[in-house]
C-alpha positions as a Markdown table, in Angstrom:
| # | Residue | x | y | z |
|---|---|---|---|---|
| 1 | Unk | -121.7 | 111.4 | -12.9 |
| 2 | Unk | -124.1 | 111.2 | -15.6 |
| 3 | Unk | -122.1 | 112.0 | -18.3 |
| 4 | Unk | -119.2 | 109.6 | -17.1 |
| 5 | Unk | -121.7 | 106.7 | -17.1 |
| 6 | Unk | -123.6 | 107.6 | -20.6 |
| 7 | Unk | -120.1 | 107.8 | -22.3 |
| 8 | Unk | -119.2 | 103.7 | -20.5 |
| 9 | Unk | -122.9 | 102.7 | -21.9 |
| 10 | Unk | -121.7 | 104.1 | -24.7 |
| 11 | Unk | -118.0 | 101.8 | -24.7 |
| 12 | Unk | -119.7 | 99.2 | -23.2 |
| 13 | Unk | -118.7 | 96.4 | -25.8 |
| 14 | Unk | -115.4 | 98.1 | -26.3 |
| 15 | Unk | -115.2 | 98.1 | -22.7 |
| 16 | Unk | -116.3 | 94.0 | -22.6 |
| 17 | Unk | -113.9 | 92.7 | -26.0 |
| 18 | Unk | -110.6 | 94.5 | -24.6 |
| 19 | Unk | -111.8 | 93.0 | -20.6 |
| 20 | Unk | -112.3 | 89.3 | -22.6 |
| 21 | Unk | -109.2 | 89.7 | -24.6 |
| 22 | Unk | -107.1 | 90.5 | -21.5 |
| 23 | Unk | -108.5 | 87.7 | -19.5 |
| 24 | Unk | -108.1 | 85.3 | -22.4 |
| 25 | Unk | -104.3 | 85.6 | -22.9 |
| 26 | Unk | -103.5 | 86.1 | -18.8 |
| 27 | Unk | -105.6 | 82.2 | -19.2 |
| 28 | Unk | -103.5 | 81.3 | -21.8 |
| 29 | Unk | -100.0 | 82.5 | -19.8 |
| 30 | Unk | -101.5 | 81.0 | -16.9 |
| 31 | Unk | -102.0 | 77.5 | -18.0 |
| 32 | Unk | -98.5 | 77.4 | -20.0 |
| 33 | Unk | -96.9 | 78.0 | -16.8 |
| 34 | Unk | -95.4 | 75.2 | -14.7 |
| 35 | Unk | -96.3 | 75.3 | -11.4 |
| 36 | Unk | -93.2 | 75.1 | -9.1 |
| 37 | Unk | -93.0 | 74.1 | -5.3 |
| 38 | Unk | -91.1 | 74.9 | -2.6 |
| 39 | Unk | -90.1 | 72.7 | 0.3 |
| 40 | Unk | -88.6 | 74.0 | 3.5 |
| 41 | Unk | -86.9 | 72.7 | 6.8 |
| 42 | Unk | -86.1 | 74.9 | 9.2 |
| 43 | Unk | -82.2 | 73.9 | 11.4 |
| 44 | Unk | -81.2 | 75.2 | 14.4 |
| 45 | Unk | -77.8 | 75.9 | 15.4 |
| 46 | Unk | -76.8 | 74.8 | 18.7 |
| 47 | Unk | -73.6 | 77.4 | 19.8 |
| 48 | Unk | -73.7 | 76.9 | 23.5 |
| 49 | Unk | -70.7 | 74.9 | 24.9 |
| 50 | Unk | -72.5 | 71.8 | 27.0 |
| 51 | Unk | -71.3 | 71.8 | 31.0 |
| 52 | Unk | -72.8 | 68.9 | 33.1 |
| 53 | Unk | -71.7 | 71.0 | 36.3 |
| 54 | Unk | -75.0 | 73.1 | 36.6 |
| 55 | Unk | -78.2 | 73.9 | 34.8 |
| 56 | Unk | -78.1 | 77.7 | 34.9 |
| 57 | Unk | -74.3 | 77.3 | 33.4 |
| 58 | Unk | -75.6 | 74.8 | 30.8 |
| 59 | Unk | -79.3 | 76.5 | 29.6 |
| 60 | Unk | -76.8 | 80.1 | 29.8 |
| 61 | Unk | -75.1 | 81.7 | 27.4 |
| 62 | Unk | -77.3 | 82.4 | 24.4 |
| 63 | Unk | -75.5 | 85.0 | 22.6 |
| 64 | Unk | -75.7 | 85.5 | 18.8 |
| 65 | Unk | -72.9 | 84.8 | 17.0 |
| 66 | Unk | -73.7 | 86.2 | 13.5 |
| 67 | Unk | -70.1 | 84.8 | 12.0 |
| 68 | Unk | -70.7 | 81.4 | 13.0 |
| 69 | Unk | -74.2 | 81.4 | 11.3 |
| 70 | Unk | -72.9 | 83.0 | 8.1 |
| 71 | Unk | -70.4 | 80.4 | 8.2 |
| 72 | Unk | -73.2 | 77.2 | 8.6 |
| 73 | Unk | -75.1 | 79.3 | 5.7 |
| 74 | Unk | -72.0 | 79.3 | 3.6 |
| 75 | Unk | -71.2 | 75.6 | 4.0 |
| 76 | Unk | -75.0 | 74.9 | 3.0 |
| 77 | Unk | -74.5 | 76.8 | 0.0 |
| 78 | Unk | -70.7 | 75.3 | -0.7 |
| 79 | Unk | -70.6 | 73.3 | -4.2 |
| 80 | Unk | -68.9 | 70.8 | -2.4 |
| 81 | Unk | -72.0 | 69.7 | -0.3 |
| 82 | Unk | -74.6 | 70.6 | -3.1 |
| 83 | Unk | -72.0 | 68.3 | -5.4 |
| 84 | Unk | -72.8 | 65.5 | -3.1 |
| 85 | Unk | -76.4 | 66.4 | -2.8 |
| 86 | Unk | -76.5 | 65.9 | -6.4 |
| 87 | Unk | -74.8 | 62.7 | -6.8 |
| 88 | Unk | -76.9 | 60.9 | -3.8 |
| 89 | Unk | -80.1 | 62.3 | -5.8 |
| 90 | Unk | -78.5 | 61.1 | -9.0 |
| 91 | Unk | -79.9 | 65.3 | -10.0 |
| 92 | Unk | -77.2 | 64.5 | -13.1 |
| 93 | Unk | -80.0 | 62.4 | -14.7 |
| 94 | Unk | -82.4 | 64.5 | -14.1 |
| 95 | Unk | -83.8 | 66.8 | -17.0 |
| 96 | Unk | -84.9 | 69.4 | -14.3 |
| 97 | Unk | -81.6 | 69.6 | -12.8 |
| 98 | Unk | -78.8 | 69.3 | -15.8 |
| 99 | Unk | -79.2 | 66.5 | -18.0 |
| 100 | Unk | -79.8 | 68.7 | -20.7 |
| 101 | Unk | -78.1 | 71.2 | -21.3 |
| 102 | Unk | -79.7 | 75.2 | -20.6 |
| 103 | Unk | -81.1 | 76.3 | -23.7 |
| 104 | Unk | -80.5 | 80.2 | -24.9 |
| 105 | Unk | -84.3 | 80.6 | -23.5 |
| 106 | Unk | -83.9 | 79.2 | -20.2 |
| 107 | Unk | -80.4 | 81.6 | -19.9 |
| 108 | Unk | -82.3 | 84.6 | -20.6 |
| 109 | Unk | -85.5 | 83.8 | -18.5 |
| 110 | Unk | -82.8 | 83.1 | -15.9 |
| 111 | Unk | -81.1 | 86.4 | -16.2 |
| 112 | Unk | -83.6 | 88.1 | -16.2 |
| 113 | Unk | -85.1 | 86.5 | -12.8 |
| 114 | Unk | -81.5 | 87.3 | -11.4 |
| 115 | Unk | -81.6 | 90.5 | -12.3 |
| 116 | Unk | -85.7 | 90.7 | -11.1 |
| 117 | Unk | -84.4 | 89.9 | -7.6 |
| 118 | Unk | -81.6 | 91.9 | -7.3 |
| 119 | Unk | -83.7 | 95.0 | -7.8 |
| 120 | Unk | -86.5 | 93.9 | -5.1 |
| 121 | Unk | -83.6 | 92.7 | -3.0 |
| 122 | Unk | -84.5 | 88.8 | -2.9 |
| 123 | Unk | -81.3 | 87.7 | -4.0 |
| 124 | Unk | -78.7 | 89.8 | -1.9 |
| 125 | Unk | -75.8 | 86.8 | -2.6 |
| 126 | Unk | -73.7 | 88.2 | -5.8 |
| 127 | Unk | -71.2 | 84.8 | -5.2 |
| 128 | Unk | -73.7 | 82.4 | -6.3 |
| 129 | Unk | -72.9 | 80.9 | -9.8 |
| 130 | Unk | -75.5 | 81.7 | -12.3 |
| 131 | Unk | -73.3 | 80.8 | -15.1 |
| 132 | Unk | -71.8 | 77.0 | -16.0 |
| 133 | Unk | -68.2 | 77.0 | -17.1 |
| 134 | Unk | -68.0 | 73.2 | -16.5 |
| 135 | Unk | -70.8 | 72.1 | -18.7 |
| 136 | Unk | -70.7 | 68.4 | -17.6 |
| 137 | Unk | -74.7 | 67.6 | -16.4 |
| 138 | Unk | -73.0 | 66.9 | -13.1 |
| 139 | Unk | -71.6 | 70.9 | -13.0 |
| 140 | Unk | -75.2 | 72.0 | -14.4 |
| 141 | Unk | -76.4 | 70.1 | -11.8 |
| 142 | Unk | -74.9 | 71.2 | -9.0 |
| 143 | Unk | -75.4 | 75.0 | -10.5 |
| 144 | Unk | -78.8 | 74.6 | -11.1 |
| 145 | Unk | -79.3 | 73.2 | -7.2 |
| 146 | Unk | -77.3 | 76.2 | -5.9 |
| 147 | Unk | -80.1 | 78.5 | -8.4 |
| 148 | Unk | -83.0 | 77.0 | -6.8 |
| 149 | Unk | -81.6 | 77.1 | -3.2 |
| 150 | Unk | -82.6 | 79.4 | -0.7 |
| 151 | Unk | -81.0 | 79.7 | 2.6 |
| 152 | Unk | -81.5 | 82.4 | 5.0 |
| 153 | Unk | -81.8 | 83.0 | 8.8 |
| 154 | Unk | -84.7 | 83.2 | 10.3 |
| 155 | Unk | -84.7 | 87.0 | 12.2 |
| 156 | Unk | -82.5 | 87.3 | 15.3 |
| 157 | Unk | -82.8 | 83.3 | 16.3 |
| 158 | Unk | -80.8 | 80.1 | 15.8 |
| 159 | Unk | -82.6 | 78.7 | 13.1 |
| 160 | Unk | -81.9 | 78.3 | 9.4 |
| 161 | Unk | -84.4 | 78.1 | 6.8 |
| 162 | Unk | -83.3 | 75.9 | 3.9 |
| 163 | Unk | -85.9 | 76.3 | 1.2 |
| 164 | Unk | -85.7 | 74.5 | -2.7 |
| 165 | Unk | -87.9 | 75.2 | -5.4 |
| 166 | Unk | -88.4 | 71.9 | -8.5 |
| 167 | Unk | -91.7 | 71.2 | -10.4 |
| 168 | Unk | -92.2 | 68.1 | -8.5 |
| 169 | Unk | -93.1 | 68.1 | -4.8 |
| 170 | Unk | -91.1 | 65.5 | -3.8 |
| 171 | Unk | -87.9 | 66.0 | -5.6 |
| 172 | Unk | -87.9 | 69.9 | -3.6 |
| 173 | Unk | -88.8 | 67.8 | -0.6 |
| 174 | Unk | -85.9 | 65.5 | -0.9 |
């Protein structure tokens, strides 16, 4: 023990430069990062078939029905609906969400994010678009809404969980 702590008194300001040195440039990443926010609602899907005849018949027949909730996913995530989310959010004009157009950067940061997530198993959904052939700022838009989207059930229930992430609180809570 004695010899392991003479030979750190020994390092000591090697030991202190390369500790400053590391906490300086993870300072320096940290503070050139944009911080990013993620709003959430949570749906549930009502499956049972309403009868007004009794209230065991009505409150009955909870069964899970995993197609019809991989189908209300799939409609959440259909370009149709996230083409009209876009144009009531006017997302078009928006630099964040395709009014400019990716730069080589932002394509590589985002393929490599993709591919980030595949291995950890975040992103399980190989259909989603990550690349724009249309490159009209409404298609970017409506690509780069179905990128920051997350939709996923919530364990063995009923409920959807519709998550967005933007760089503005209230744009992701819209």
């Amino acid at each position: 023990v004695r010899g392991v702590l003479r030979l750190f008194n020994r390092r000591k300001w090697l030991l202190a430069g390369v500790t400053a040195l590391v906490g300086a440039l993870a300072g320096l990443v940290l503070t050139q990062l944009t911080p990013e926010y993620r709003a959430t609602a949570l749906v549930m899907l009502d499956t049972r078939k309403v009868r007004v005849t009794n209230t065991p018949d009505v409150v009955g027949g909870l069964t899970l029905d995993i197609p019809a909730m991989q189908t209300e996913i799939e409609v959440l995530r259909s370009v149709n609906l996230l083409g009209r989310v876009a144009d009531k959010l006017r997302l078009d004009q928006d630099p964040e969400y395709g009014a400019e157009p990716i730069s080589p950067v932002g394509l590589a940061v985002r393929e490599v994010r993709s591919i980030y997530e595949s291995w950890i198993g975040l992103d399980a959904d190989t259909g989603r678009a990550a690349h724009v052939v249309d490159d009209t700022p409404r298609a970017r838009a409506i690509a780069s809404l179905d990128w920051r989207l997350r939709v996923a059930t919530r364990s063995r229930s009923y409920v959807i969980a519709v998550s967005l992430d933007s760089t503005v609180p209230a744009k992701a809570k819209q």
